[in-house]
C-alpha positions as CSV (number, residue, x, y, z in Angstrom):
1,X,0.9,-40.1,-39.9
2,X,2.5,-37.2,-37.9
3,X,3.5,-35.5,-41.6
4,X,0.0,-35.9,-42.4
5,X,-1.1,-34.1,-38.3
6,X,1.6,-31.3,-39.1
7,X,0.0,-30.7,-42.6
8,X,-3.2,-30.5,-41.6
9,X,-3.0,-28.0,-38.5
10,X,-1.0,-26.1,-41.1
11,X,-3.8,-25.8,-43.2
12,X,-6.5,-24.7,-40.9
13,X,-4.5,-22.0,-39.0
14,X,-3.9,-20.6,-42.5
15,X,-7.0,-21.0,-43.2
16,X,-8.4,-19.2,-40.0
17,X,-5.8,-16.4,-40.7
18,X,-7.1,-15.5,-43.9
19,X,-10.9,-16.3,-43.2
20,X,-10.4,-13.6,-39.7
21,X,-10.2,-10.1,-39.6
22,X,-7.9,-8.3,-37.1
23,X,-7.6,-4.6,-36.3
24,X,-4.8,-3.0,-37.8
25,X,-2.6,-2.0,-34.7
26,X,0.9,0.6,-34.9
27,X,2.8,2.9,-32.9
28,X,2.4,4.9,-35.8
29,X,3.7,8.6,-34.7
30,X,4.5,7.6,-31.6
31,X,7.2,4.7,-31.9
32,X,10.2,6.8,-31.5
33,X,8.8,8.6,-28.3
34,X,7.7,5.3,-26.7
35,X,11.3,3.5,-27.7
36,X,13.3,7.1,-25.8
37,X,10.9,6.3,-22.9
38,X,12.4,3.1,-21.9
39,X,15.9,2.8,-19.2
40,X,17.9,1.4,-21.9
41,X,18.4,1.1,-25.5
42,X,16.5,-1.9,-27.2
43,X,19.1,-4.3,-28.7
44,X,19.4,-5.4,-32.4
45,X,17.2,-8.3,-31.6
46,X,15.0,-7.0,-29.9
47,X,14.5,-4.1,-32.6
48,X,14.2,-6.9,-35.2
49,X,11.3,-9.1,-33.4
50,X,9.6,-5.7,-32.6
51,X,9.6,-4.4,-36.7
52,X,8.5,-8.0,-37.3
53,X,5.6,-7.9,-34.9
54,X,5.2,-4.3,-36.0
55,X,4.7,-5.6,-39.7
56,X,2.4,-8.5,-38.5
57,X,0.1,-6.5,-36.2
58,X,-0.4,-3.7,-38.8
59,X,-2.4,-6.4,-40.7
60,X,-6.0,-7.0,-41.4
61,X,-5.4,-10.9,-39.9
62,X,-4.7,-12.2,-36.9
63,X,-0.6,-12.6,-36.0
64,X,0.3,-16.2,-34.1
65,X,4.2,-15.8,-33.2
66,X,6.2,-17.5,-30.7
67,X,8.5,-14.9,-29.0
68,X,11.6,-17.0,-27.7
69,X,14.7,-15.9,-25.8
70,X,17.0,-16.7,-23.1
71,X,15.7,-15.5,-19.6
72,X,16.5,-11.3,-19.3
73,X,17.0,-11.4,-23.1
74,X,14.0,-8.6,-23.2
75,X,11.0,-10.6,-24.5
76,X,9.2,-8.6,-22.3
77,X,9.6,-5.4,-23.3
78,X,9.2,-6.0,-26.6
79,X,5.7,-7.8,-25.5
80,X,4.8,-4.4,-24.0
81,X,5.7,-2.5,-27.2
82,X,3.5,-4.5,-29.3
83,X,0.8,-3.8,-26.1
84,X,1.4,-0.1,-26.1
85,X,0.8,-0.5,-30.0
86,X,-2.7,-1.8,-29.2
87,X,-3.6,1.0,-26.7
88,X,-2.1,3.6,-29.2
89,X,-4.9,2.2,-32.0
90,X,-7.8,2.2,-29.9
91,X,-7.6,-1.0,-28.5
92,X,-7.3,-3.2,-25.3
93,X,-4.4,-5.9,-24.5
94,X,-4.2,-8.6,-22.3
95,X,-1.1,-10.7,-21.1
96,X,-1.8,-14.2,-19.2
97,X,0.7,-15.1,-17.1
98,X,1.4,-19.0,-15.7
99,X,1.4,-17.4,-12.0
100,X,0.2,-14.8,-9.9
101,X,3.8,-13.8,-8.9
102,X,4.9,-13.3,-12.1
103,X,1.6,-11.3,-13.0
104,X,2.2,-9.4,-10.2
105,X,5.9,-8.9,-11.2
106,X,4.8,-7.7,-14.8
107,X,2.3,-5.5,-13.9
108,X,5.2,-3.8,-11.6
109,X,7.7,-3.9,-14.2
110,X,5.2,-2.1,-17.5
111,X,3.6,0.7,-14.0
112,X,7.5,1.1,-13.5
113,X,8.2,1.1,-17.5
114,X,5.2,3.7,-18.1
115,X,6.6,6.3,-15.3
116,X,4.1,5.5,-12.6
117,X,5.9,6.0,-8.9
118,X,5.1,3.5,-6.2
119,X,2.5,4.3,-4.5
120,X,0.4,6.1,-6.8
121,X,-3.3,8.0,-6.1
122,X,-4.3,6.4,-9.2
123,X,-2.8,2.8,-8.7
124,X,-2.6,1.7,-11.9
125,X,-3.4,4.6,-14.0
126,X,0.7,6.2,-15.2
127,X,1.1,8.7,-17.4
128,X,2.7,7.5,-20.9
129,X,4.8,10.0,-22.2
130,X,5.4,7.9,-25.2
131,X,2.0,7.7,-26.0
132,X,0.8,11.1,-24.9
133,X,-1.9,9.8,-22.7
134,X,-2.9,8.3,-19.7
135,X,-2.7,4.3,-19.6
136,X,-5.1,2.4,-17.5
137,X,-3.5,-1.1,-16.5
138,X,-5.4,-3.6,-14.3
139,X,-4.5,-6.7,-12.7
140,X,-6.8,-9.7,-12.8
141,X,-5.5,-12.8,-10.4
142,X,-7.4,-15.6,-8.7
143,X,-6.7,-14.2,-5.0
144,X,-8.9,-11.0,-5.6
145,X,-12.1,-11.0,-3.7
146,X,-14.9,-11.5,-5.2
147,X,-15.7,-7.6,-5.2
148,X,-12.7,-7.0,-6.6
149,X,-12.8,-9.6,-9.7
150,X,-15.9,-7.6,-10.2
151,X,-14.8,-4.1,-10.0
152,X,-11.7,-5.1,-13.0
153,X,-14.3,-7.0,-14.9
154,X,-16.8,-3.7,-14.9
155,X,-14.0,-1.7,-15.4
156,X,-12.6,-3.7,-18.4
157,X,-15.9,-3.7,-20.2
158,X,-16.7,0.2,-19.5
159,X,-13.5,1.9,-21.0
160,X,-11.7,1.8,-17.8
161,X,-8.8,-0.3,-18.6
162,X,-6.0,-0.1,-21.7
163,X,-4.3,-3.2,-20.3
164,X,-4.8,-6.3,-18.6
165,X,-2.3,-8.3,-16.7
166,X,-3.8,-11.4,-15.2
167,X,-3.6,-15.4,-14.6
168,X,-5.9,-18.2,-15.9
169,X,-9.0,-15.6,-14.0
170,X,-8.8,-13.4,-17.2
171,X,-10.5,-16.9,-19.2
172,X,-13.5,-16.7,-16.8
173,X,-16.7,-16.7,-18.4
174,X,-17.9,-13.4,-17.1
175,X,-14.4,-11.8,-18.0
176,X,-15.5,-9.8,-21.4
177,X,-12.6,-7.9,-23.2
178,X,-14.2,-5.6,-26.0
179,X,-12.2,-3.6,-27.5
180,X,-9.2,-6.8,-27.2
181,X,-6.7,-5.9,-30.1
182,X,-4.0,-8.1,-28.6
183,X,-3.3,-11.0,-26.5
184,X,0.4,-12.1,-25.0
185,X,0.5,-15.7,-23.3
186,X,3.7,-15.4,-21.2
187,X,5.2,-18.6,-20.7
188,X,2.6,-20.6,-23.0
189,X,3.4,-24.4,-22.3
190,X,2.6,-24.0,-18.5
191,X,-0.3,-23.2,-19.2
């Protein structure tokens, strides 16, 4: 019975992968700027699951993968890579995280990663000197006022965000994501 469950879900994901389109998304160009960017050197690992994502992404169908490490093995940053990837191609990408603390904590870590200061005029608008541009990052949590959950959700919509960092409030109904080119689930089974 559970052979015949495994087989099946098998079969429809594959099927939904090849019946779906995806945008091609790539650092191409800009890969080797963005990787020079970072504190520290990415280890072999982490250079593997990036090229693998890399390869995936760079399809015309939708990638499922299951990023797994040990905590502060980097999953991370190789999460924002594939991100960047998605804001270098035109697109918009989200990551949901189980908590608002640790949403908080990653938008902090990708501002800090992208060369904002604390601080900033422009909270949440850095300067990414891998990509060359300006990257817009939001964070969407359920403690926002009402005001605010509107002001990210306009700003989403109208061009005004690259990425999203958010809990469960980014599945609202009246959240709309247009240009989304890649989602990231941080910490999946809690959610």
């Amino acid at each position: 019975e559970l052979l015949a469950i495994q087989v099946a879900v098998l079969q429809r994901r594959a099927e939904w992968q090849r019946n779906t389109d995806a945008p091609g998304l790539s650092l191409a160009g800009r890969r080797d700027a963005v990787m020079e960017c970072l504190p520290f050197e990415l280890t072999a690992a982490q250079e593997r699951c990036l090229a693998e994502i890399e390869r995936d992404i760079l399809g015309p169908h939708p990638m499922l993968r299951l990023l797994q490490g040990d905590v502060g093995s980097g999953k991370t940053v190789v999460a924002f890579a594939a991100m960047l990837a998605a804001v270098h191609s035109g697109h918009q990408a989200v990551l949901m995280a189980p908590t608002e603390i640790l949403a908080e904590q990653h938008y902090r870590s990708l501002m800090h990663l992208l060369g904002a200061g604390a601080g900033s005029a422009l909270d949440g608008v850095a300067m990414s000197q891998g990509l060359g541009r300006q990257v817009r990052t939001l964070l969407l949590t359920g403690s926002l006022t009402a005001g605010q959950k509107q002001q990210v959700r306009a700003d989403v919509v109208h061009d005004g965000a690259d990425i999203i960092i958010g809990t469960h409030a980014l599945l609202e109904e009246a959240v709309e994501i247009p240009r989304l080119g890649l989602a990231v689930v941080d910490e999946q089974h809690r959610f």
